[in-house]
N, C-alpha and C positions, 0 to 999 in steps of 0.2 A: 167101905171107906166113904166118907162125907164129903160129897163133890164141893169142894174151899169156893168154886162160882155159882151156887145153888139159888144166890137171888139174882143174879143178874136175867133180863127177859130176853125171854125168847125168840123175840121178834125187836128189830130195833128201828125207828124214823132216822133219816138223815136229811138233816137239814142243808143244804149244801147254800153257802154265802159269799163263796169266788165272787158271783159276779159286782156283789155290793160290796161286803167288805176285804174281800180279798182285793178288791180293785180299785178302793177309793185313798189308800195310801200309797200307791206307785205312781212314781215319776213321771214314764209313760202313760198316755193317753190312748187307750184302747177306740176307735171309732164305734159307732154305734152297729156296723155291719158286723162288724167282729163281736163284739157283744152276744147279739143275737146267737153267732153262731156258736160263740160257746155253749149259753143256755140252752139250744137246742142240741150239741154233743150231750152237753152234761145229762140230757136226758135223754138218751138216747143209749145212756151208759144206764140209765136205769132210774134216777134219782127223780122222785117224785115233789119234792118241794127246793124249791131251786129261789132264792132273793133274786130278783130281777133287778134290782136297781132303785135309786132313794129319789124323791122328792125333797133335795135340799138346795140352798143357795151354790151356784156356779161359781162365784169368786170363792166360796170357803171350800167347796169338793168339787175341781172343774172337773173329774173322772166320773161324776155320773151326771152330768148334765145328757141331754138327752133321751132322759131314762122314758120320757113318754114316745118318744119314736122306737126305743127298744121293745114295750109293750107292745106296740102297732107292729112290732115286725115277728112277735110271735105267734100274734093270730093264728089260732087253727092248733096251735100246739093243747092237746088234747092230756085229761089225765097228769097234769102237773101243776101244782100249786106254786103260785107267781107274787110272794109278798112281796112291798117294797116297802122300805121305809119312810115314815113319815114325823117330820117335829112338830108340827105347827099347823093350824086351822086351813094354812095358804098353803101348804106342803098337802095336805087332805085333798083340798078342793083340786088341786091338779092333779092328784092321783084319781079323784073320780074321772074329772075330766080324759082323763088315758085311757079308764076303762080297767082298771085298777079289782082284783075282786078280793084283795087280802092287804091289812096294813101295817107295820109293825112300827108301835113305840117307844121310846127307849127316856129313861130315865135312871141316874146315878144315885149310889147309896152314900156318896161321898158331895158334901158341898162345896166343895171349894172347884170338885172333876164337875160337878153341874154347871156353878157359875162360868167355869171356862170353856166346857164343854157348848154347853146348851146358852149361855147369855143369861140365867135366871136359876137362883136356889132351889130345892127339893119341894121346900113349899108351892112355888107359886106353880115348879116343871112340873108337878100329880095334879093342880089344880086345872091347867093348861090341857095338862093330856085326857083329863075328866070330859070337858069339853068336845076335845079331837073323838075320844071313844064315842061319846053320846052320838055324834054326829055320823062318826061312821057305820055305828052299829045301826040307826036309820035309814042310813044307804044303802044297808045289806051288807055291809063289808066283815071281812071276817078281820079276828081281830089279834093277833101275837105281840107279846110284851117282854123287852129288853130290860136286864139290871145291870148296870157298867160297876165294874169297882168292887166285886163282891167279896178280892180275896187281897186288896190291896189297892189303894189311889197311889197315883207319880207325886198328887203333890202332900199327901196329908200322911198314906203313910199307911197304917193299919188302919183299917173300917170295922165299926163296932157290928158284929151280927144283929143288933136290934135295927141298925139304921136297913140291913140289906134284908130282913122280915119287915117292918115298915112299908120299905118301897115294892115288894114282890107282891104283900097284901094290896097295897096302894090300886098296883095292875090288876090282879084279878079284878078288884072289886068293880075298875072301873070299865072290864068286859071282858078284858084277854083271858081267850080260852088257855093260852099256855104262856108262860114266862120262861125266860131263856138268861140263867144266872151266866153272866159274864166273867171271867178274870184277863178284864182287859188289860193290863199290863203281865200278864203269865205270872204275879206273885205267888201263886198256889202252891201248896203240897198238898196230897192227899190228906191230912188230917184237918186242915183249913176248909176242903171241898167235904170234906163230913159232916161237919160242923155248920157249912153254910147249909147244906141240903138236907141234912138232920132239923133245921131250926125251921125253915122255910115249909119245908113237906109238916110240920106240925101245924104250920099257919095256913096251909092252902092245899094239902095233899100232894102224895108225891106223883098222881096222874098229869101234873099243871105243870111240872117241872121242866127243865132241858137245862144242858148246860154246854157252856159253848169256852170252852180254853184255846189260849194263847200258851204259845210254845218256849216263851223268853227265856225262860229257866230251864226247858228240858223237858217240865212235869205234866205236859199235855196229855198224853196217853196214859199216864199212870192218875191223873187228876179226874179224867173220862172214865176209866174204869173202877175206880171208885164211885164213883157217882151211878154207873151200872149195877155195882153190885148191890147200893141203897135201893135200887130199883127205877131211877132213873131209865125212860124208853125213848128218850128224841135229846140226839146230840147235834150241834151244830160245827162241822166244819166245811173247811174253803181246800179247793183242788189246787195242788200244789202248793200246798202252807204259804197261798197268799195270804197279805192281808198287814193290819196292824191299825192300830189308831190315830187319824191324824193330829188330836188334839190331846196324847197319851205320850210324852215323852218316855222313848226305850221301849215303847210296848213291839214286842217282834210280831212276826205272823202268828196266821191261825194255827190249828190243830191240822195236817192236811188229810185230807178226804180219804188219800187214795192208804195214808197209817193208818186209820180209822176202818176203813174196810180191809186192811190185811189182818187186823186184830180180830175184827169183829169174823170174819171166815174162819182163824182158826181156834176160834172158840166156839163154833156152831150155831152164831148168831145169824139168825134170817136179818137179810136189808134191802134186797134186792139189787144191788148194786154190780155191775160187772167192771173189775178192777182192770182190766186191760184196755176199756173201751175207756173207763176212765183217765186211766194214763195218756192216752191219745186224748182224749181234752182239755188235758193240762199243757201238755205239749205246744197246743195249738195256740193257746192263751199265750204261752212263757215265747213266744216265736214272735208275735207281735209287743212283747213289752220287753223283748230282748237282754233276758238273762234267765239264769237256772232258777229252776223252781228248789223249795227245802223240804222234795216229800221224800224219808229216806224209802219208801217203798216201790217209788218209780224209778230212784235211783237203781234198788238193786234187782229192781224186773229188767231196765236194761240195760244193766252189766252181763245179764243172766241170756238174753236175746241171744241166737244163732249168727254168726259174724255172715255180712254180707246177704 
């Protein structure tokens, strides 16, 4: 019989984004101590590429201000890659200034999610980031690139797959080892995340690829697995389906980490990831920002737990 997941790899990255995007649309204010200690649970749970935290304006995301004391507090955390995001030349320079050794950034397939997003259209945002890239890639800095919008904009509506080949080219060309397809509002279904990774992987390969789903609709896990089976090997999710976009009306959380490693275990996929240890990191996060997390998989580990 013809094993039906015969393309999905055998080895998968997990990009874990709690602590940037999981954490830059809640209410609560996580302190920068707490911070720390997540990133250092979350890897400790296993997870080798961890968002540290964004270099962007405080009055527009007060939940990662700080993010360069959060750098300073991981010092020493060995064996884990610490991107953080960056918009803008000034967002750069204080990421070197932290001490910063990975950048990521992100641009929209959608113009009107640019203009609102980012302050500036698709045009001038690749031209901007051309810039950012030259600069970092100088520095030494390694380089990951975001595509917001890929299976649906809040305000526009459907996004052409030319616009979401465009901008993922855009990135590559201008250094990012890998680009990381977005469906920041969760519009996706599986035949839409085909399509967009189908078009994309003809324009860049499907080594460059990641895809990183919002769970609004449901279709997070079923939109990841697809994308696996094209051969997709670095997914991005956030522990405890934190997350959402603050400038994405409706967009819900992310995919969460701890669904992503229950799936990916019992399909025989290496990640490295130890799901228990992970549970207790989310835990510890969802304690300071004081409410449940949406990962059904920690839900049902402890319903599953021995009483007492």
């Amino acid at each position: 019989m013809t094993d039906p997941l015969a393309g999905v790899p055998a080895e998968v990255t997990i990009v874990e984004v709690g602590p940037r995007d999981g954490l830059q649309n809640e209410a609560a204010i996580l302190p920068v101590e707490a911070r720390v200690a997540l990133v250092r649970d979350l890897a400790g749970a296993g997870l080798r590429c961890i968002e540290a935290g964004a270099f962007v304006r405080a009055d527009l995301v007060p939940a990662m201000a700080g993010t360069d004391a959060v750098l300073a507090g991981l010092g020493g955390l060995e064996g884990v890659r610490l991107p953080v995001l960056v918009p803008n030349p000034r967002g750069l320079q204080a990421a070197i200034e932290a001490g910063a050794r990975e950048v990521a950034l992100f641009a929209a397939a959608s113009e009107t999610f640019s203009q609102r997003n980012g302050g500036a259209g698709i045009d001038t945002t690749l031209a901007r980031l051309r810039e950012v890239a030259g600069t970092a890639t100088a520095a030494g800095l390694g380089l990951r690139g975001y595509v917001s919008c890929v299976a649906g904009c809040p305000f526009e509506g459907e996004v052409a797959l030319e616009a979401v080949v465009r901008v993922t080219r855009a990135l590559v060309e201008s250094g990012c080892a890998e680009v990381s397809l977005g469906d920041t509002i969760g519009a996706g279904t599986p035949r839409r995340i085909a399509q967009v990774v189908g078009a994309c992987a003809e324009a860049v390969g499907i080594g460059r690829l990641a895809i990183h789903a919002h769970d609004t609709m449901g279709q997070a896990l079923a939109n990841v697995l697809t994308a696996l089976e094209m051969g997709v090997a670095t997914v991005d999710a956030s522990v405890a389906g934190l997350g959402g976009c603050p400038f994405a009306p409706g967009a819900a959380g992310n995919l969460a980490t701890e669904d992503l490693v229950y799936m990916l275990d019992g399909m025989g996929v290496r990640h490295g990831v130890d799901l228990d240890r992970l549970i207790r990191a989310g835990e510890g996060a969802l304690a300071g920002l004081g409410h449940a997390g949406h990962s059904r998989a920690a839900t049902g580990r402890r319903r599953a737990r021995p009483a007492g």
